[in-house]
SEVEX-694465 format. One line per 2 residues: number of its first residue (from 1); their letters; for each residue x, y, z of C-alpha. Coordinates in Angstrom, 1 decimal, always signed. Example, Ala and Ser with C-alpha at 12.3 -4.5 7.8 and 13.67 -1.06 7.14 Angstrom:
SEVEX-694465
1	as	+12.3 -4.5 +7.8  +13.7 -1.1 +7.1
//
This chain:
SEVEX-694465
1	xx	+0.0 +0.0 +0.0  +1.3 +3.7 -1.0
3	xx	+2.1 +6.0 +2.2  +0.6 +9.1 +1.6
5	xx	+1.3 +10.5 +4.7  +3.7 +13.0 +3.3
7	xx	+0.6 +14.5 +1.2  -2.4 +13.7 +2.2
9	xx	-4.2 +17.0 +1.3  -2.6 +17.9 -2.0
11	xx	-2.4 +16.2 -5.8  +0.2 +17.4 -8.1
13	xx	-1.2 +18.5 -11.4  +1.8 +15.9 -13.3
15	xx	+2.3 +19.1 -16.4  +1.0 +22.7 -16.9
17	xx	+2.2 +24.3 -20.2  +1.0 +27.7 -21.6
19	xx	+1.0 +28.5 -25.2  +0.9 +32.2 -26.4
21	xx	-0.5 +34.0 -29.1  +2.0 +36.0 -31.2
23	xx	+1.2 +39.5 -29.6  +1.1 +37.9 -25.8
25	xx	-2.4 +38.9 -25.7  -4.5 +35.5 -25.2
27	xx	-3.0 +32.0 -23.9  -4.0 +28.6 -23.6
29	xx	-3.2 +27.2 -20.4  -2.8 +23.5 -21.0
31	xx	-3.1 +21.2 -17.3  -2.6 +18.0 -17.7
33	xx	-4.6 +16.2 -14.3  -4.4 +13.4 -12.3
35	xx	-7.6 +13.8 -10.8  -10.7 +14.0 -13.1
37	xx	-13.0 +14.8 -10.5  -11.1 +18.1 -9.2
39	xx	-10.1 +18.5 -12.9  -14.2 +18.9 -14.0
41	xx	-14.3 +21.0 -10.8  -12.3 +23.3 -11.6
43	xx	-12.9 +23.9 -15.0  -16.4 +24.7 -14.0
45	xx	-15.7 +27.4 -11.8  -12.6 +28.5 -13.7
47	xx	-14.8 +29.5 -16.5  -16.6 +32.0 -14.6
49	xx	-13.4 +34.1 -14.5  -13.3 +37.4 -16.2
51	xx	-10.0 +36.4 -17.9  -11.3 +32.8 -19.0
53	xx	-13.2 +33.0 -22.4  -13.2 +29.2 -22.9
55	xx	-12.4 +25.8 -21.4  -12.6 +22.1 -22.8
57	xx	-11.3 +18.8 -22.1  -9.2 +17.0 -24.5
59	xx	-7.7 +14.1 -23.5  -6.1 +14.0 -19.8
61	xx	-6.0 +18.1 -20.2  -7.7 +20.6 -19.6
63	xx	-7.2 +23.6 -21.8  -8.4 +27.5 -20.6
65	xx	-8.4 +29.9 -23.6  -7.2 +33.3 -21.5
67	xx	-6.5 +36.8 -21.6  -4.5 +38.4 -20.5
69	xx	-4.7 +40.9 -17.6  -5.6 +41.4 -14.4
71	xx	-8.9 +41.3 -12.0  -10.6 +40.6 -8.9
73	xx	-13.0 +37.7 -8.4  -15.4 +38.0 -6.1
75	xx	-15.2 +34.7 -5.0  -18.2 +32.9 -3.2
77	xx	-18.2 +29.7 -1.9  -20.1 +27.0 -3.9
79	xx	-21.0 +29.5 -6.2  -17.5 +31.0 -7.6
81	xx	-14.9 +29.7 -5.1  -11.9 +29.3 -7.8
83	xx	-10.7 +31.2 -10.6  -8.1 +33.1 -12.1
85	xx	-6.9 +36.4 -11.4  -3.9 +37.1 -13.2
87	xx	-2.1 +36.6 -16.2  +1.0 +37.7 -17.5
89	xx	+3.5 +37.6 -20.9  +6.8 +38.2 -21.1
91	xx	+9.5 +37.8 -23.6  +10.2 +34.2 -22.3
93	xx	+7.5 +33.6 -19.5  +3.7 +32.8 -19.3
95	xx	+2.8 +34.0 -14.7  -0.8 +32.9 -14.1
97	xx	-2.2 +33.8 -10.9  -4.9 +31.8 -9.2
99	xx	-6.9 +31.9 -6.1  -9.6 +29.8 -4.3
101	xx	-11.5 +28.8 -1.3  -11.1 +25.8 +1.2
103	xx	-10.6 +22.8 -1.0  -10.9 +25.0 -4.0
105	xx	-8.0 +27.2 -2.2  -5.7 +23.8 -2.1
107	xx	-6.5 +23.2 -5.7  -5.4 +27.0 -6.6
109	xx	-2.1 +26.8 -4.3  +0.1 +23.7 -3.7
111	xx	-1.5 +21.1 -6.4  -0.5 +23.9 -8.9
113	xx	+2.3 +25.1 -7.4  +4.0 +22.0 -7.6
115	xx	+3.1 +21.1 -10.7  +5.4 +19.7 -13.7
117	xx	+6.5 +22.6 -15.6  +6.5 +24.9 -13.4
119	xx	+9.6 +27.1 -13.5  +9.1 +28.9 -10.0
121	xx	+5.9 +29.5 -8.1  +4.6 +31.6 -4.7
123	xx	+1.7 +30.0 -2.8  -0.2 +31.2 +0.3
125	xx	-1.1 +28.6 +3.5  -3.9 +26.3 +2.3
127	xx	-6.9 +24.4 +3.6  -9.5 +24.5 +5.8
129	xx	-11.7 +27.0 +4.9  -8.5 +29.5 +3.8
131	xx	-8.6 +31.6 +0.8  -5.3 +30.7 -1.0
133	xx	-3.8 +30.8 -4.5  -0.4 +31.0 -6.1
135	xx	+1.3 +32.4 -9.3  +3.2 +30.2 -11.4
137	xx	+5.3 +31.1 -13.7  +5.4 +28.6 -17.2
139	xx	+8.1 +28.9 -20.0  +6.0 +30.8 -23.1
141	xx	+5.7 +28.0 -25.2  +4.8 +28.0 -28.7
143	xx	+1.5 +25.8 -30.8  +3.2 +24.2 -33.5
145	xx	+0.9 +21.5 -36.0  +2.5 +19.3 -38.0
147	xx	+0.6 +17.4 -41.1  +1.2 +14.2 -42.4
149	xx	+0.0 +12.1 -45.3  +0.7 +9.5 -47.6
151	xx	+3.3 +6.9 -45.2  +1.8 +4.1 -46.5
153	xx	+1.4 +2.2 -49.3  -1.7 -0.8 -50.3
155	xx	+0.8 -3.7 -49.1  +2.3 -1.6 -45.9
157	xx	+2.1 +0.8 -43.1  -0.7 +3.2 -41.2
159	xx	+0.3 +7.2 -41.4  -1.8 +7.4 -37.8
161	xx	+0.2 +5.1 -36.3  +3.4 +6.1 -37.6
163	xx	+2.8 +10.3 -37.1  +1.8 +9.1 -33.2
165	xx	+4.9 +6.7 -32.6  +7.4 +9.9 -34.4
167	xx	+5.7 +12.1 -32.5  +6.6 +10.3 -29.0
169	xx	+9.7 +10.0 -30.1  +10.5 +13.5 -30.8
171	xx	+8.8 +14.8 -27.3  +11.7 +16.3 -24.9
173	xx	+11.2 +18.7 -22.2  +11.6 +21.5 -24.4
175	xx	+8.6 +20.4 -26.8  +5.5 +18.4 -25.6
177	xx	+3.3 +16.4 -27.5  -0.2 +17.6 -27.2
179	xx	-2.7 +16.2 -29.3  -3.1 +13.6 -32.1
181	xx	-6.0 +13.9 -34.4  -7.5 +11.8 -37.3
183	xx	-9.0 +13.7 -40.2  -11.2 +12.4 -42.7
185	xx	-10.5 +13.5 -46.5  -12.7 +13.1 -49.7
187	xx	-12.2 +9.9 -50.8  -9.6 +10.4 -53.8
189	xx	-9.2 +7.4 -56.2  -5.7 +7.0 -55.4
191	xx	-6.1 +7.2 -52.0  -4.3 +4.0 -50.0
193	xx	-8.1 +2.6 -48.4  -9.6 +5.4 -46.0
195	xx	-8.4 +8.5 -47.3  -7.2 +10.1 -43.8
197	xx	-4.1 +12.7 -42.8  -2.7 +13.3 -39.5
199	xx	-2.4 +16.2 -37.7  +0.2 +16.0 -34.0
201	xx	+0.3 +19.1 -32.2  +2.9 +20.1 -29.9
203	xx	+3.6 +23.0 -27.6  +7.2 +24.6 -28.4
205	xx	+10.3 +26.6 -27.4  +12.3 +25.1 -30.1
207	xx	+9.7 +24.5 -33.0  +12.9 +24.6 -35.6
209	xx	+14.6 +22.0 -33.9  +11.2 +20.0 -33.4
211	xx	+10.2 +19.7 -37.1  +13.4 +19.0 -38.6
213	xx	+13.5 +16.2 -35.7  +9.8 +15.2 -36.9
215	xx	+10.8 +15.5 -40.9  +13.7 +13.4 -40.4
217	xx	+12.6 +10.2 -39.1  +9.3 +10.7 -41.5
219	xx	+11.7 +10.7 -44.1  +13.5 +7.5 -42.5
221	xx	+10.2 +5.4 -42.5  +7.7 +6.7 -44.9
223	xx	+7.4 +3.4 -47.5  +6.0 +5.7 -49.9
225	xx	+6.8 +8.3 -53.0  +3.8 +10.4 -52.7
227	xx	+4.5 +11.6 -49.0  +3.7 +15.1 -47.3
229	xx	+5.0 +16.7 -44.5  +4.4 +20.4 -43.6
231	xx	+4.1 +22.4 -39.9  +1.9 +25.2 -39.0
233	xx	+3.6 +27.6 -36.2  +1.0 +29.7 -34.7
235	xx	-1.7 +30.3 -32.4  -4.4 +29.2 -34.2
237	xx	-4.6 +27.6 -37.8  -7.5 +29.4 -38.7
239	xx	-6.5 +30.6 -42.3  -6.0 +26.9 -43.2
241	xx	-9.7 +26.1 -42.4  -11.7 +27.2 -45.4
243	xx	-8.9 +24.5 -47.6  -9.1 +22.3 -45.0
245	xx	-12.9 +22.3 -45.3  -12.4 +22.1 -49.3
247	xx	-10.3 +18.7 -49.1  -12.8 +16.9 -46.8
249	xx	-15.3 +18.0 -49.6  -14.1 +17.1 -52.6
251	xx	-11.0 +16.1 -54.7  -8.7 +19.6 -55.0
253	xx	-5.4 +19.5 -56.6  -2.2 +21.2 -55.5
255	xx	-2.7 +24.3 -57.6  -5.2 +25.0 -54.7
257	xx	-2.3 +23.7 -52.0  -0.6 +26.9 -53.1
259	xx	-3.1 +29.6 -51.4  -2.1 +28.4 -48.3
261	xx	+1.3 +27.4 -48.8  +2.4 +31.0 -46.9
263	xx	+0.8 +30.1 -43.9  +3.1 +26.8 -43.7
265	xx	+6.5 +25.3 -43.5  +6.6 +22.9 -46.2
267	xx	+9.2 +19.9 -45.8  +8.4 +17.0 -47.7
269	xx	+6.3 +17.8 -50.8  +4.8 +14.9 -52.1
271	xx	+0.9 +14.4 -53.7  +0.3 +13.9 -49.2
273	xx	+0.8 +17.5 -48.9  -2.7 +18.3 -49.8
275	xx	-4.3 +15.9 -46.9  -1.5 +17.5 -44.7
277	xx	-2.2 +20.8 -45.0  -5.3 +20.0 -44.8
279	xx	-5.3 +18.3 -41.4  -3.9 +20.8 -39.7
281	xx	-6.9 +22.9 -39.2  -8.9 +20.3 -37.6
283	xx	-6.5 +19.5 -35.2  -8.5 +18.9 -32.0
285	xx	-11.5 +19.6 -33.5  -12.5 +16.0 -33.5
287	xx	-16.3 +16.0 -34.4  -16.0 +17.8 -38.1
289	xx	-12.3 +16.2 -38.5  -13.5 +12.8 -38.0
291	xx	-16.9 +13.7 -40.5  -17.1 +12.5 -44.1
//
């Protein structure tokens, strides 16, 4: 039996990551839980924060879409007893600030506080019926998305399984693997059987370093000619979405690949790149990536 007498009143969150938009103005806080239970709890009382426009669960994380700012919160217990009061961008760092009530108090000082990722944190005396919170201060990490098609052959091979085993094996402290997500295409004639790309996401303070890592072992184990590879750094991959959207309805060629080819870093550029690119978008998004 586990001796959890050195803790019995906290749970470490195991990994909180915050990615930034470009001008430091919104960031999505990324916690990967332990707990689901406190994990739901929170994120329904985090939402009521001024600073919290959205939250959703994907995966084992919960992800707050956040501005950035300051504010009070007039906390109430059962009502609003959590939230987030603070958050701040710097050149390098991501400090988000949050505060709560009794239990909610523990869940806003020491299960943050000593969470993985953390660089340095402050937190007040919890538990009981304390108010207590803590900053934490989070490298400023960059989204990047990287799309995938065209791995396999009709003998050989699975691009899902492949883009999910590289992407594992590229992870390092310095880039986390986020997200892995399955998106349906039109079914093309020459398509291998299902007509699917990849797109694995991944937050980033060396996003050079983590696509050329991704590229080269693609490039090791790809058994086919047609492959495409291509990575989308950015906040959101909006301005891929309406070509995204045309590939999922119909059979496009790569004349129409090159209005979005700006928005990308193309490495591998193969008849895949148009499922690649066009995965990208629909990263997370699992309900219209996943439609046909």
């Amino acid at each position: 039996m586990e001796n959890i007498s050195k803790t019995p009143y906290s749970i470490s969150y195991p990994e909180i990551l915050a990615v930034a938009s470009a001008d430091n103005s919104r960031v999505e806080l990324i916690e990967r839980f332990d707990c689901i239970g406190g994990a739901m709890w929170a994120g329904s009382h985090y939402k009521k924060s001024p600073l919290v426009e959205s939250v959703r669960i994907i995966g084992n994380t919960q992800r707050f879409l956040l501005k950035t700012g300051c504010v009070d919160l007039a906390l109430q217990g059962s009502y609003f007893p959590a939230g987030i009061s603070d958050v701040l961008v710097t050149d390098s760092e991501v400090a988000v600030t949050y505060l709560g009530m009794g239990g909610g108090g523990v869940g806003a000082s020491v299960c943050r506080a000593s969470a993985g990722g953390v660089l340095r944190s402050t937190e007040d005396p919890c538990g009981g019926g304390k108010v207590a919170g803590s900053t934490i201060w989070l490298p400023k990490m960059e989204r990047v998305i990287i799309g995938v098609d065209d791995t396999d052959t009709p003998e050989a091979g699975a691009t899902w399984t492949l883009a999910h085993n590289i992407s594992k094996a590229v992870e390092n402290k310095n880039s986390r693997y986020l997200s892995h997500t399955i998106t349906q295409l039109f079914p093309v004639p020459y398509r291998t059987k299902n007509c699917v790309a990849i797109a694995c996401e991944f937050a980033t303070t060396e996003p050079e370093k983590l696509i050329s890592d991704f590229e080269k072992l693609v490039r090791e184990y790809t058994l086919s000619d047609k492959t495409g590879l291509c990575a989308f750094r950015g906040f959101d991959p909006k301005p891929l979405l309406n070509y995204g959207r045309l590939v999922k309805n119909g059979e496009v060629t790569l004349n129409d690949f090159e209005f979005v080819r700006k928005h990308l870093d193309v490495r591998i550029e193969g008849r895949g790149i148009i499922g690649a690119a066009a995965a990208i978008p629909f990263a997370t998004k699992y309900k219209e990536a996943l439609s046909l």
